[in-house]
Backbone as CSV, one residue per row, in Angstrom:
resi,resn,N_x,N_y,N_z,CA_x,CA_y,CA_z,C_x,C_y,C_z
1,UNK,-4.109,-12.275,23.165,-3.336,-11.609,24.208,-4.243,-10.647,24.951
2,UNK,-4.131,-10.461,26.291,-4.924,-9.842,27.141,-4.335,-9.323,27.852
3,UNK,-4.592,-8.203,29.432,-4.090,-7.923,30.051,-5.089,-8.125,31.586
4,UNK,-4.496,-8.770,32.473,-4.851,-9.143,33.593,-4.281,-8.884,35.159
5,UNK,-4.904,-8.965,36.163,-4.774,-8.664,37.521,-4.575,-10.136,37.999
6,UNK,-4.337,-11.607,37.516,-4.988,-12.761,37.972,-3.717,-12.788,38.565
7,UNK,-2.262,-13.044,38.872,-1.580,-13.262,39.648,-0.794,-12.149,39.879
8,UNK,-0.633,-10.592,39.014,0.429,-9.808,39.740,-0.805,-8.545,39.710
9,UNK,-0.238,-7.458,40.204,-0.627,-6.323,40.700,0.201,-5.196,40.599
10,UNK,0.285,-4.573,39.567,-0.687,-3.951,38.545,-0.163,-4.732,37.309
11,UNK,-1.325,-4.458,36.497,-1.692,-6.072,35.191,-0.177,-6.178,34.448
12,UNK,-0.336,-7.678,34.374,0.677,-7.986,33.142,-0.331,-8.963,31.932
13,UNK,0.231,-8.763,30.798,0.000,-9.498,29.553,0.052,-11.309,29.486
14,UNK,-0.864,-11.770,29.227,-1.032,-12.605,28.973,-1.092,-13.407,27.972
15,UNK,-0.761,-14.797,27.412,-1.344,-15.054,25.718,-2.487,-16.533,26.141
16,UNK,-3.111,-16.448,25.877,-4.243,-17.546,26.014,-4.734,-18.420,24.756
17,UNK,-4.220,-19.525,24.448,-4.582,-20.761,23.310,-5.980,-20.470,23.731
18,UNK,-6.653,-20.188,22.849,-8.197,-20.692,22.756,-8.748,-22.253,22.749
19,UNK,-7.745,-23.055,21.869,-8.494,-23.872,21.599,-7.767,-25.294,22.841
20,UNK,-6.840,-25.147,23.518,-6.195,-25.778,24.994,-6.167,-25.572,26.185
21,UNK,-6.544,-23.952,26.007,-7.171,-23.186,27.181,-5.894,-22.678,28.089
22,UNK,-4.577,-23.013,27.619,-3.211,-22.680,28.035,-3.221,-21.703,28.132
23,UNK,-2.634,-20.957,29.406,-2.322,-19.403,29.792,-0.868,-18.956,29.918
24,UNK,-0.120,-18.393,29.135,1.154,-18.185,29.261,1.500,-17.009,29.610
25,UNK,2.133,-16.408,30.417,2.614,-15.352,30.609,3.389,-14.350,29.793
26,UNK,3.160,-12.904,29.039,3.696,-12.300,28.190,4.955,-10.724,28.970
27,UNK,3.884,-10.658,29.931,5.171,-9.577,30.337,4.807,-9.825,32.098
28,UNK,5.891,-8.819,32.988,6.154,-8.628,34.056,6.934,-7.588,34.536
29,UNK,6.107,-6.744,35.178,6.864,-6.003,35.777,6.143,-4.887,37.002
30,UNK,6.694,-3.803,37.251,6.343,-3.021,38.416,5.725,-2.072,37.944
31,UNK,5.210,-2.086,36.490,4.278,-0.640,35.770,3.194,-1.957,35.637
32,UNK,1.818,-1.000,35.286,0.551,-1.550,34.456,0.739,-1.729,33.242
33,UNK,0.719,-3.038,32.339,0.405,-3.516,30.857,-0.880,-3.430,30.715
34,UNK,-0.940,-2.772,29.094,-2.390,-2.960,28.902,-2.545,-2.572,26.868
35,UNK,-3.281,-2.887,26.424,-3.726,-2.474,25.238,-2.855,-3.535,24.593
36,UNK,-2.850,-4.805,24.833,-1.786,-5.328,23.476,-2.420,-5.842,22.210
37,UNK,-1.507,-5.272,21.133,-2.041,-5.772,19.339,-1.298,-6.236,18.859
38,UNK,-1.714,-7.431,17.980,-0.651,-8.085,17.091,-0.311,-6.992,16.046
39,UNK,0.721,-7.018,15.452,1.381,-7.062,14.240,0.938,-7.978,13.092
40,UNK,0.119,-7.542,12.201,-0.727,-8.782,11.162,0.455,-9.690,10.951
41,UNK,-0.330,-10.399,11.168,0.569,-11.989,10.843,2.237,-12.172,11.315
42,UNK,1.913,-11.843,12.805,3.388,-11.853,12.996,3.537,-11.921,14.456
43,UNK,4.662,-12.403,15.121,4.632,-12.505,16.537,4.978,-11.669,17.255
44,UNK,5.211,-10.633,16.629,5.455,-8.840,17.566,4.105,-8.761,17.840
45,UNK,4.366,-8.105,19.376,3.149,-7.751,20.016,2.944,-6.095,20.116
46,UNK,2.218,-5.446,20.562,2.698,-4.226,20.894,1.713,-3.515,21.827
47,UNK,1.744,-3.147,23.184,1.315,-2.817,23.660,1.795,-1.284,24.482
48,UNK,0.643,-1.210,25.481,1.130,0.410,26.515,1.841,-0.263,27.693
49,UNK,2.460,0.450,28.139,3.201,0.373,29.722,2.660,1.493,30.403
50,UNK,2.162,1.611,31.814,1.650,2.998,32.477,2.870,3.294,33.524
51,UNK,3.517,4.211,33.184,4.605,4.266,34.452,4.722,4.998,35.826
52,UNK,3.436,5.300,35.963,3.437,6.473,37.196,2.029,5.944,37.660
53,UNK,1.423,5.449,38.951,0.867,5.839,39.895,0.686,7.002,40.916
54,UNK,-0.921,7.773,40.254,-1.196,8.620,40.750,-2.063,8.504,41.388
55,UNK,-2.308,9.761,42.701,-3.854,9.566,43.328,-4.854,10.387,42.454
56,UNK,-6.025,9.698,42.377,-7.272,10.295,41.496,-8.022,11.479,42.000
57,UNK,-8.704,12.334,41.582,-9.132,13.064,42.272,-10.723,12.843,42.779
58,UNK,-11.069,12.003,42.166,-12.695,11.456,42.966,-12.396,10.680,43.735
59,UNK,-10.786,10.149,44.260,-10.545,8.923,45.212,-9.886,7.780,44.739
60,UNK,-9.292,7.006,45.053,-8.589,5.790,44.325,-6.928,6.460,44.066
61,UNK,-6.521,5.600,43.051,-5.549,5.853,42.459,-5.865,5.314,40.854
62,UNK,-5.008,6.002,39.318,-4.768,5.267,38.450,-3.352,5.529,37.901
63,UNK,-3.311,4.628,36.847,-1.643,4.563,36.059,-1.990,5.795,34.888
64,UNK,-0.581,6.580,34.519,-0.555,7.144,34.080,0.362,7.332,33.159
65,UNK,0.751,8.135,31.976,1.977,8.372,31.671,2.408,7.421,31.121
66,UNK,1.467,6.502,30.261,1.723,5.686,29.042,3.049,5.700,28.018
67,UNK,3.155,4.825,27.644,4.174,4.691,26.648,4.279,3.570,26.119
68,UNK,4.679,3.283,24.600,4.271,2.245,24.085,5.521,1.478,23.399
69,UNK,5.563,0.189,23.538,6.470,-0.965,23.590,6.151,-2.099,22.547
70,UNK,7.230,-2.614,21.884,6.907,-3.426,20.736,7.792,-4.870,21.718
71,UNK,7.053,-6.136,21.433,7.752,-7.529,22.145,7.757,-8.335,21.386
72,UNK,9.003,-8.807,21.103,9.174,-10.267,20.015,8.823,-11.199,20.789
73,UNK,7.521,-12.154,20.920,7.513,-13.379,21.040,7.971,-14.244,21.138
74,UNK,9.030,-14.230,20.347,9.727,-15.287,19.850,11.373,-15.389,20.490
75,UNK,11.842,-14.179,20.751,13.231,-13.911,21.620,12.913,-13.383,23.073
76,UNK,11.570,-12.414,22.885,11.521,-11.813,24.403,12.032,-10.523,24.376
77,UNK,12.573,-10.086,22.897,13.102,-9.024,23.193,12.219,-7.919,23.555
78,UNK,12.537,-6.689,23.887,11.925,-5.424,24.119,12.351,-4.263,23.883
79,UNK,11.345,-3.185,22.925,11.694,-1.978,22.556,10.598,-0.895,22.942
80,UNK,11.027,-0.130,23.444,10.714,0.787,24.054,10.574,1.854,23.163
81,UNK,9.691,2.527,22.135,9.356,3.371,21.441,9.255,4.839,22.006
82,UNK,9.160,5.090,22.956,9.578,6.501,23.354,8.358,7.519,23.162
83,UNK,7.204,6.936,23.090,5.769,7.001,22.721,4.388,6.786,22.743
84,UNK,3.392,7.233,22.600,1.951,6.720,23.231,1.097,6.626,22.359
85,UNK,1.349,5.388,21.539,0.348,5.166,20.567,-0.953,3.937,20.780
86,UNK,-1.425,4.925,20.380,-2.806,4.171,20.529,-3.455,3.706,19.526
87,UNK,-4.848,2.872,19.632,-5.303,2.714,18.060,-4.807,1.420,17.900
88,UNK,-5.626,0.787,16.392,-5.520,-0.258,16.031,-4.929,-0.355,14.825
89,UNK,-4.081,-1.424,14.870,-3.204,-1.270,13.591,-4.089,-1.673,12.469
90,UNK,-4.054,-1.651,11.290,-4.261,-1.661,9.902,-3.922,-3.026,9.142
91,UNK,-4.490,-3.910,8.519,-4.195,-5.180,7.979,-2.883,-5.033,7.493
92,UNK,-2.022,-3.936,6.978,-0.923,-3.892,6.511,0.127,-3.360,7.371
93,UNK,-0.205,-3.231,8.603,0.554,-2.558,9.876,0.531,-1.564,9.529
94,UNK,-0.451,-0.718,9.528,-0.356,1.054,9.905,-0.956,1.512,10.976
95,UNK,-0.224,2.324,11.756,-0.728,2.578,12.829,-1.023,3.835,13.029
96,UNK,-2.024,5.302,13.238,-2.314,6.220,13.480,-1.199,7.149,14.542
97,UNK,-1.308,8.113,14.669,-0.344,8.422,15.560,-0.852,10.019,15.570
98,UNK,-0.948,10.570,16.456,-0.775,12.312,16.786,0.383,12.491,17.302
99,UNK,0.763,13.531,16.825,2.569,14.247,17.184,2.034,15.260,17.003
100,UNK,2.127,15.996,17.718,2.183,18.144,17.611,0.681,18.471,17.262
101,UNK,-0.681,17.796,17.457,-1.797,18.044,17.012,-1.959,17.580,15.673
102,UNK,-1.097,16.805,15.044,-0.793,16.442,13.328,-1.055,15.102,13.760
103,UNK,-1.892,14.519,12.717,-2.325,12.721,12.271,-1.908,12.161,11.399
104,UNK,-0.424,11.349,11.841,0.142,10.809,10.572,-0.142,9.274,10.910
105,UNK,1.154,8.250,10.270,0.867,7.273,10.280,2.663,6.439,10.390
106,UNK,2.441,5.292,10.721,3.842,4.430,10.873,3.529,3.559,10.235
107,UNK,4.328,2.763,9.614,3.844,1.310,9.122,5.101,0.491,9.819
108,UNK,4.838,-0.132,10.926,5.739,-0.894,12.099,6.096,-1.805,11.706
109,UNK,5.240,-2.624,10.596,5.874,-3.841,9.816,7.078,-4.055,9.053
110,UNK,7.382,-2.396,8.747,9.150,-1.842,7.857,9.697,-1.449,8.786
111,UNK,9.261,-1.291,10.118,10.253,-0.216,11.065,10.888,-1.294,12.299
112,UNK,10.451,-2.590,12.061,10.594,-3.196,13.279,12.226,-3.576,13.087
113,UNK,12.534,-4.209,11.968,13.884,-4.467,11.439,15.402,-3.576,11.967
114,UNK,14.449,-1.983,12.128,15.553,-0.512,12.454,15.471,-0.841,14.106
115,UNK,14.890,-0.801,14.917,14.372,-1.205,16.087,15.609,-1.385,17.144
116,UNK,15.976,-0.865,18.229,16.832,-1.231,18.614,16.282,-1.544,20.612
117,UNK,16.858,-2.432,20.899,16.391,-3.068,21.973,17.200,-2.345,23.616
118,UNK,15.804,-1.838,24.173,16.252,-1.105,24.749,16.478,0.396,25.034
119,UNK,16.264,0.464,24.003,16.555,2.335,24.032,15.929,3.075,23.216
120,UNK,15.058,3.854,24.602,13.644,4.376,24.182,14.282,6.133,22.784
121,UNK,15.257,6.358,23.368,15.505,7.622,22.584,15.821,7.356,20.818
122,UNK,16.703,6.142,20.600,16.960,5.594,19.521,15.396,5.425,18.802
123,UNK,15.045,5.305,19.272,13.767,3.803,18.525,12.158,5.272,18.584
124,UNK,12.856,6.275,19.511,11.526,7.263,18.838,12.104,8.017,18.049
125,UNK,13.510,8.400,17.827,14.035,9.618,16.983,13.784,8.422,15.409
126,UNK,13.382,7.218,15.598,13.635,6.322,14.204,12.160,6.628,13.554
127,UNK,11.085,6.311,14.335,9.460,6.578,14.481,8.971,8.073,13.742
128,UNK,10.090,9.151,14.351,9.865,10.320,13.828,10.306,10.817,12.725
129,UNK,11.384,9.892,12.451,11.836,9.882,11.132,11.102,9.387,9.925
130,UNK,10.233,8.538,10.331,9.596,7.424,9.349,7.639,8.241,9.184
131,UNK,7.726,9.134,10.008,6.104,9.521,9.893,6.116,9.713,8.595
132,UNK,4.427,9.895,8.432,3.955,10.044,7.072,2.622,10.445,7.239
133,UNK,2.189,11.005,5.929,0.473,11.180,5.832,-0.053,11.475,4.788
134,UNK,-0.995,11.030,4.740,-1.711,10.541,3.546,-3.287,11.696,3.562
135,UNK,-4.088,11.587,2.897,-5.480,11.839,2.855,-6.628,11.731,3.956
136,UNK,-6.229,10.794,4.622,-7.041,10.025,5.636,-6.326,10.916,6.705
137,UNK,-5.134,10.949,7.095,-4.454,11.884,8.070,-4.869,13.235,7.877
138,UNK,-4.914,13.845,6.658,-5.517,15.220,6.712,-6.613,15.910,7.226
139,UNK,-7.302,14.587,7.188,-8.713,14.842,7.145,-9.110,14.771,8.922
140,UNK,-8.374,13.749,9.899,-8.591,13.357,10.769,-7.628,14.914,11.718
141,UNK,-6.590,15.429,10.691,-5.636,16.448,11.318,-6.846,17.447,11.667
142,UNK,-7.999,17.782,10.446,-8.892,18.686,10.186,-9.839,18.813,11.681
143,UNK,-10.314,17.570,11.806,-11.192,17.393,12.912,-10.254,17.732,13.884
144,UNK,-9.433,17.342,14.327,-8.571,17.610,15.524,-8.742,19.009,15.619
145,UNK,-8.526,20.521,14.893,-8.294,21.470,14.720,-9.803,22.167,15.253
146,UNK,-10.449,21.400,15.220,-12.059,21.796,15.780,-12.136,22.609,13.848
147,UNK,-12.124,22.059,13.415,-12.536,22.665,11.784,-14.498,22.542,12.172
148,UNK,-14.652,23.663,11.630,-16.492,23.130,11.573,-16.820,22.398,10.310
149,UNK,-16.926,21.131,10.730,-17.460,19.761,9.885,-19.009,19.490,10.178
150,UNK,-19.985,19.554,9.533,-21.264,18.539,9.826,-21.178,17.915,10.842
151,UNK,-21.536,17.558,12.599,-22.179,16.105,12.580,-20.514,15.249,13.098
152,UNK,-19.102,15.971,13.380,-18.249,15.607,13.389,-17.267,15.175,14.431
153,UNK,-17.002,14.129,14.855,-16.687,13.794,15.997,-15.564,14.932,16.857
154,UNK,-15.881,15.610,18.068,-14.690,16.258,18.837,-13.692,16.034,19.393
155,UNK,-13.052,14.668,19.144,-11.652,14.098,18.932,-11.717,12.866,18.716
156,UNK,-10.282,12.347,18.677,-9.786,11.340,18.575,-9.693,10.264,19.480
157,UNK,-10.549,9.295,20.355,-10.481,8.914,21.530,-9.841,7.303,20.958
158,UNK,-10.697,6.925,20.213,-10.271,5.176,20.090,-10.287,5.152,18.624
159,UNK,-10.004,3.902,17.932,-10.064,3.807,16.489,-10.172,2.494,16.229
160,UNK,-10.871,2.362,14.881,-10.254,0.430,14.615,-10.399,0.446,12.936
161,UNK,-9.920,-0.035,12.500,-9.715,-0.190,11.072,-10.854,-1.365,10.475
162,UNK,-11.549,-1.083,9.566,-12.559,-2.089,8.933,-12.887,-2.012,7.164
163,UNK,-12.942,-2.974,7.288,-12.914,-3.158,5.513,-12.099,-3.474,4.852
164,UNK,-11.404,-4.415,5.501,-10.018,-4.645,5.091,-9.026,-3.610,4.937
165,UNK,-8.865,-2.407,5.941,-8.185,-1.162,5.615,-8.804,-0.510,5.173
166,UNK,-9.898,-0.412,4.643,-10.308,0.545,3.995,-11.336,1.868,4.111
167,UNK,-11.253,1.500,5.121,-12.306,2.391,5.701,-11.816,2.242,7.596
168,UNK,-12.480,3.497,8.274,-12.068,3.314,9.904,-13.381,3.870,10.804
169,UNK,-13.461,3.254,11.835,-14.456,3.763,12.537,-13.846,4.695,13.468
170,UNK,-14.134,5.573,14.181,-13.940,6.637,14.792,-14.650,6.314,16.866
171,UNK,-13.829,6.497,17.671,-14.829,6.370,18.594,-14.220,7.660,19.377
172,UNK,-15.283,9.008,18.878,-15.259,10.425,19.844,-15.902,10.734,20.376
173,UNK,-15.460,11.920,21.215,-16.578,12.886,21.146,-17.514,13.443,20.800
174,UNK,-18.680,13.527,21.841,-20.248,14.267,20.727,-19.900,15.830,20.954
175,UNK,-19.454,16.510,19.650,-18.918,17.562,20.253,-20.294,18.798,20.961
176,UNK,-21.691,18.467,20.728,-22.375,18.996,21.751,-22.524,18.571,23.106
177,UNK,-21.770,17.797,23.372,-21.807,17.032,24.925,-20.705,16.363,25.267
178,UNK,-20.138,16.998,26.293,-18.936,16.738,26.466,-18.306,15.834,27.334
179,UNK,-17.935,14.716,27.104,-17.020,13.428,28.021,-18.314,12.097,27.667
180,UNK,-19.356,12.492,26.203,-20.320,11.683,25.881,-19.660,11.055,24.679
181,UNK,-19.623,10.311,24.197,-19.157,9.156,22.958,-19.952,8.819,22.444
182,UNK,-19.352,8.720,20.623,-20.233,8.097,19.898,-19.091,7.574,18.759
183,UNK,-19.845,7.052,17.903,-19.036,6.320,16.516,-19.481,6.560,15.599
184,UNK,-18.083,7.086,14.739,-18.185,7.481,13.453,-17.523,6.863,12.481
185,UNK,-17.798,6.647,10.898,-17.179,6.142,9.932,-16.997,7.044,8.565
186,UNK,-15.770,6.832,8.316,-15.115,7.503,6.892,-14.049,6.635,6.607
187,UNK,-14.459,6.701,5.394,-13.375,5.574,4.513,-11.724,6.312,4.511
188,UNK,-10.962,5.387,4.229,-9.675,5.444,4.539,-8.797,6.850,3.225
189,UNK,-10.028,7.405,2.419,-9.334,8.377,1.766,-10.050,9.937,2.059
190,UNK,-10.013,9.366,3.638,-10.972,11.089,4.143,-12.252,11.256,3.944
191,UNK,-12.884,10.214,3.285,-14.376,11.147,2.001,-15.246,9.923,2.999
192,UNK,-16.638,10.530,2.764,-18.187,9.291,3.662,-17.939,9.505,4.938
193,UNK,-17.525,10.637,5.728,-17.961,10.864,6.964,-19.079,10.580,7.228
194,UNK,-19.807,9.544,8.162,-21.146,9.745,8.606,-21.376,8.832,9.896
195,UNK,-22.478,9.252,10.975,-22.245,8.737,12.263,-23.121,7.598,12.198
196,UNK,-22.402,6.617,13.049,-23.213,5.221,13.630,-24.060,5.366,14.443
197,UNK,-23.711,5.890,15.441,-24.846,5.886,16.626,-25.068,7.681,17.436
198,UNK,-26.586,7.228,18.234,-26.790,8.386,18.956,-26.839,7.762,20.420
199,UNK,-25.984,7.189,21.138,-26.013,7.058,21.997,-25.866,7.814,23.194
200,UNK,-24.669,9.072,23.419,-24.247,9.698,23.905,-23.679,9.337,25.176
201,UNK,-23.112,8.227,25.548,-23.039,7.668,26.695,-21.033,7.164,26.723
202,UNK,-21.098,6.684,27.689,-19.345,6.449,27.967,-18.948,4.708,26.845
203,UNK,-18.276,5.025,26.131,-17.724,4.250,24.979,-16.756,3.568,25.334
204,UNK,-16.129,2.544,24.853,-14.709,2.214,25.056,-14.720,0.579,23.851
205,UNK,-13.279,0.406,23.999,-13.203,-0.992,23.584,-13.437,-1.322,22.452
206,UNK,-13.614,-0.788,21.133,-13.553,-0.845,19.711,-12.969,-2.359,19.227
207,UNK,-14.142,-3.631,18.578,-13.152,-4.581,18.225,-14.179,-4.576,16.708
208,UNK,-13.536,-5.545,15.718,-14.230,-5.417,14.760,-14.299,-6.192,14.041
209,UNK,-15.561,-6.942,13.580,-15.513,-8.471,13.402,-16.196,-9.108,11.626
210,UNK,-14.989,-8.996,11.426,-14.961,-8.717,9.487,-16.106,-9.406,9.016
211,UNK,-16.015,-10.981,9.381,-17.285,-11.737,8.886,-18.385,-11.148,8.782
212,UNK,-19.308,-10.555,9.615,-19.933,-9.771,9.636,-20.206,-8.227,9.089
213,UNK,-19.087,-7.805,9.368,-18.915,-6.458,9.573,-19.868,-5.334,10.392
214,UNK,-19.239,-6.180,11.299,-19.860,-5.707,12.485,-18.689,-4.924,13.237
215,UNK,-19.063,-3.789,14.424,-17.979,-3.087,15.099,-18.770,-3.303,16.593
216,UNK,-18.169,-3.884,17.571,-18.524,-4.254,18.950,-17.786,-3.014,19.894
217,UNK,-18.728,-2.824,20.686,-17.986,-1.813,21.935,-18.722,-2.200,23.189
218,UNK,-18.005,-1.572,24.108,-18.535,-1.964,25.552,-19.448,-0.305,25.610
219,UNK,-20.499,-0.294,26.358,-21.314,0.650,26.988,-21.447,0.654,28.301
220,UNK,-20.947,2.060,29.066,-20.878,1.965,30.528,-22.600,2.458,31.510
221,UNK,-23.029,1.055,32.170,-24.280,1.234,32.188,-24.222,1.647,33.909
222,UNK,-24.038,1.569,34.184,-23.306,2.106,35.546,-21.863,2.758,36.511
223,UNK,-22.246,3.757,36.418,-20.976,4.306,36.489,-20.013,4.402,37.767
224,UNK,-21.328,3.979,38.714,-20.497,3.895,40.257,-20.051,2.400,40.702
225,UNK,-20.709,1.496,39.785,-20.393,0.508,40.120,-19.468,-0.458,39.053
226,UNK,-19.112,0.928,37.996,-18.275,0.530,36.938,-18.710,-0.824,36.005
227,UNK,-20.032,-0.975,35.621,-20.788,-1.832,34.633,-20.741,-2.042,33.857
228,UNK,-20.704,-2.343,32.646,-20.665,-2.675,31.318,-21.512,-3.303,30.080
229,UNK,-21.773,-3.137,29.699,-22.575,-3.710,28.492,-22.470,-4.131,27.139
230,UNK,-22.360,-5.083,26.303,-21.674,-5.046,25.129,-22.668,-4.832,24.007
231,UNK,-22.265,-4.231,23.079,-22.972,-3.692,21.965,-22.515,-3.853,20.570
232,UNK,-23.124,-3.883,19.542,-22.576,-3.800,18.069,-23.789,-3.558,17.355
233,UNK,-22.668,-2.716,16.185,-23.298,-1.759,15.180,-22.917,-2.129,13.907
234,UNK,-23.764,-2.697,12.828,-23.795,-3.232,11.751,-23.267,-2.278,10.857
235,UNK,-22.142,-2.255,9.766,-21.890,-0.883,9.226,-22.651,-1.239,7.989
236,UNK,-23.260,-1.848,7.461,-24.196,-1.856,6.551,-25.499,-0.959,6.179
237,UNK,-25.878,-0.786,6.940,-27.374,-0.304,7.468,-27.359,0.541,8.981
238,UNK,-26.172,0.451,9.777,-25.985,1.011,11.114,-27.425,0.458,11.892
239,UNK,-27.841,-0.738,12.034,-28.790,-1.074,12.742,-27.537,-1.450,14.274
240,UNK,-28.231,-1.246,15.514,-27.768,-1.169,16.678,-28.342,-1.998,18.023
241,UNK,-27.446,-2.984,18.552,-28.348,-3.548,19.160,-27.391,-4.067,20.319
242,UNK,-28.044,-4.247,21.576,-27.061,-4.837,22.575,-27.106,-6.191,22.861
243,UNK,-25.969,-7.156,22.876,-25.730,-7.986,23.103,-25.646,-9.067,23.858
244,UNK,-25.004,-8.264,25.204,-24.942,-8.211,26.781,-25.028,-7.288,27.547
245,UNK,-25.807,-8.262,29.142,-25.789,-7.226,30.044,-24.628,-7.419,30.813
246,UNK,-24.187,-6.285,31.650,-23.159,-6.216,33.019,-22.995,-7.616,33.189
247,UNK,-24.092,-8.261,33.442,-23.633,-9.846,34.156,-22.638,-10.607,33.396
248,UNK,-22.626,-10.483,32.484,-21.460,-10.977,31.614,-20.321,-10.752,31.494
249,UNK,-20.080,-10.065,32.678,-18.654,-9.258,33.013,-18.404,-9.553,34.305
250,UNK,-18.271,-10.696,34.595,-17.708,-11.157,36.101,-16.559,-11.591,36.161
251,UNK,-15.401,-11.836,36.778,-14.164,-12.106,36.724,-14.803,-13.279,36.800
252,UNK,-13.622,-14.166,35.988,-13.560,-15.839,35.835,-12.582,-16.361,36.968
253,UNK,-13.038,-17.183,37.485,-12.367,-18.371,38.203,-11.867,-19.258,37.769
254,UNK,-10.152,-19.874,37.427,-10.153,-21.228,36.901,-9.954,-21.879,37.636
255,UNK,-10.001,-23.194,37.228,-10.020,-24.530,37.929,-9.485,-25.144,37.432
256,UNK,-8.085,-25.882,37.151,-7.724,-27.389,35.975,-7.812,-26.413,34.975
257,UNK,-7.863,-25.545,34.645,-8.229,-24.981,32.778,-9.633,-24.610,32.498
258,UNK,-11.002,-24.990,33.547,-11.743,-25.004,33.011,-12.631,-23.449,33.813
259,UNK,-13.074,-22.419,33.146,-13.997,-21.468,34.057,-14.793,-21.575,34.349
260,UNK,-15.473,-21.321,35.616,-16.698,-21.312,36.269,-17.220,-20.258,36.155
């Protein structure tokens, strides 16, 4: 599942067969879709909705004012969570969450059942009912608080879960340089804080590719012309190396199914 500009304006969700090359349409509407994650092993999707178009202040416009939505596949239904969660869910559906400067957690895989379609107030007073936190939340609450940690990321920007759950990579702030990114790892019971990279540069896009265990991100290599670069960092050894350049980031053309 993806999110695209190819026939409406501003993006809707997509689901794409890899192996038929079939493009099906997942959502539609008059906000921006974007960020969608499966539900392990399951046909709930869950992505952001942006509901406000604003003007930017270097020029342009962007979407704003996120909020995040769970979609059955399978009926079409839609729930409106009343919320802006971000982050990658957890092999067992756990999902991270900040409320009030506090880092708890949901597990969406028990909560989807309570879920009610349609109504964003129901379905967040259910969310807030169900928080929780563990060790790993304390620890991530800690950093949030600007606690003086070693070497410690200055927030919470992206996340992805690796090790089968068991551990998470971190993608923050260098808290000596500010709106610079880097990646960090600590296992899933708070403890082995230690950083991946010294890059200091604009981050995004956290995916994470078990076979390996490898963690891939995009690197922004141009900033006026909005560039990209892809990268991955071995969590073994943290050896670091880039993958692709910008050119590998051209919008696709189809034809019959097939890209040029």
């Amino acid at each position: 599942a993806y999110p695209s500009e190819r026939t409406t304006n501003p993006s809707a969700l997509y689901w794409l067969d890899a192996c038929t090359r079939q493009v099906h349409p997942l959502t539609q509407s008059r906000f921006a879709d974007f960020e969608p994650r499966y539900l392990p092993n399951d046909t709930y999707l869950l992505f952001n909705r942006a509901h406000r178009l604003r003007k930017y202040s270097l020029g342009g416009t962007v979407w704003d004012e996120a909020s995040t939505y769970l979609l059955d596949e399978t009926t079409g239904s839609l729930y409106p969570l009343g919320m802006d969660l971000r982050g990658n869910l957890s092999p067992e559906g756990k999902l991270l969450v900040v409320v009030d400067g506090n880092v708890a957690y949901l597990n969406l895989n028990s909560l989807k059942s309570k879920l009610v379609e349609n109504d964003v107030e129901k379905n967040r007073q259910i969310l807030l009912s169900h928080i929780k936190q563990d060790k790993l939340c304390h620890f991530l609450t800690k950093l949030l608080s600007k606690s003086s940690l070693p070497d410690a990321p200055g927030s919470l920007h992206e996340w992805v879960w690796v090790e089968e759950g068991k551990a998470l990579v971190i993608l923050g702030i260098d808290p000596s340089n500010s709106y610079q990114f880097d990646l960090w790892y600590v296992r899933s019971d708070g403890a082995g804080l230690r950083r991946l990279t010294h890059l200091s540069d604009y981050l995004e896009c956290l995916r994470y590719d078990p076979i390996h265990q490898t963690v891939y991100f995009l690197r922004l290599e141009d900033p006026a012309g909005m560039k990209k670069s892809l990268w991955r960092v071995r969590l073994s050894d943290g050896h670091l190396e880039k993958v692709a350049d910008p050119s590998l980031f051209s919008n696709p053309k189809f034809t019959g199914g097939d890209r040029q």
